[in-house]
N, C-alpha and C positions, 0 to 999 in steps of 0.2 A: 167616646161615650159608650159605643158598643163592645168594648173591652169591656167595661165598669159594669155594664149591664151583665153581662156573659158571665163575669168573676162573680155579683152577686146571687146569681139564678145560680151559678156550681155550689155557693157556699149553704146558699139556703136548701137545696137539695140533701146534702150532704148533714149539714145539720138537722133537718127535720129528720133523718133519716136515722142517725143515732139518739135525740130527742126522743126518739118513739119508741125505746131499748130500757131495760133495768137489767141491774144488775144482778145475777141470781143468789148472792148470795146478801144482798140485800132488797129482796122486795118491796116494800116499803119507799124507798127511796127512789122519788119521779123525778123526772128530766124537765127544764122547760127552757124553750131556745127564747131570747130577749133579741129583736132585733131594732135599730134606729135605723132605716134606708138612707136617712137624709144626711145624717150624722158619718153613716157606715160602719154602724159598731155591730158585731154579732156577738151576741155572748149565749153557751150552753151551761144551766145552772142545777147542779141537784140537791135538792130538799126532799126531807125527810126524815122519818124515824130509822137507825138500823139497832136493834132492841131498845135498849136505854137511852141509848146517845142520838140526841140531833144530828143532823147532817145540814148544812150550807154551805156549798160550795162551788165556787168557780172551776168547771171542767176547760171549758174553752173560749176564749176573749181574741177576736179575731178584728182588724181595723183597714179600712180600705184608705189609703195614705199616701199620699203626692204618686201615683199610679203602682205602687207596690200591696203587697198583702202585707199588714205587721201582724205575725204570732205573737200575743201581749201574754197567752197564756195554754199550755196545752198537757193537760194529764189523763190525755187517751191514749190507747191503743188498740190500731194501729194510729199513730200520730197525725193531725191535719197535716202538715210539713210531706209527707211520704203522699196523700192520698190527692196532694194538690200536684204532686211530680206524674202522679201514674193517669192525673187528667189533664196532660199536655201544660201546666203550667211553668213557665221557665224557673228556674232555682233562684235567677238573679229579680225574680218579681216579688221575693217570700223575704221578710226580715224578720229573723230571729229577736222578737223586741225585749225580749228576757236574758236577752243574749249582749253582756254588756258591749257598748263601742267599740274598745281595745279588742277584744276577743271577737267581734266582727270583721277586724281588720280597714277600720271607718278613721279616717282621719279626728281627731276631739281639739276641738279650738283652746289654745295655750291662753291664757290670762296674761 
């Protein structure tokens, strides 16, 4: 339980902390982290205008799941994946969830 605590206090840290960030070359365009504790879902979203064009979108979808972290989605830089290794968290606790089975090297149950 102190694990799950510790993981979600790092994530929420980390998220609020790019949350709070726009991008210069769209101003316009705000950040807002979604979390569910209960559930374990983080997600970081940005909306907005960048001139004409709406913006909605999913930056980061993060899932706390049978004691590992699932990456469900990540189009930052630098990448959750990297900034979860450089805060002692193990590589084998992070699942690539956009990363199909096969290419994880995950056994897939035959039919």
């Amino acid at each position: 339980m102190a694990k799950i605590i510790n993981i979600q206090q790092l994530l929420l840290s980390e998220l609020n902390m790019r949350a709070s960030r726009r991008a210069a070359n769209m101003p316009m365009v705000k950040r807002q982290l979604i979390v569910n504790k209960e559930a374990n879902h983080f997600v970081l979203m940005a909306f907005g205008w960048a001139q004409s064009r709406y913006v909605h979108q999913c930056l980061i979808h993060l899932e706390l799941k049978d004691n590992k972290i699932w990456i469900h989605e990540d189009l930052t830089d630098p990448g959750i994946f990297d900034v979860l290794l450089e805060n002692g968290v193990p590589a084998r606790d992070i699942v690539l969830g956009y990363v199909s089975e096969i290419e994880r090297g995950e056994q897939v149950g035959v039919i």
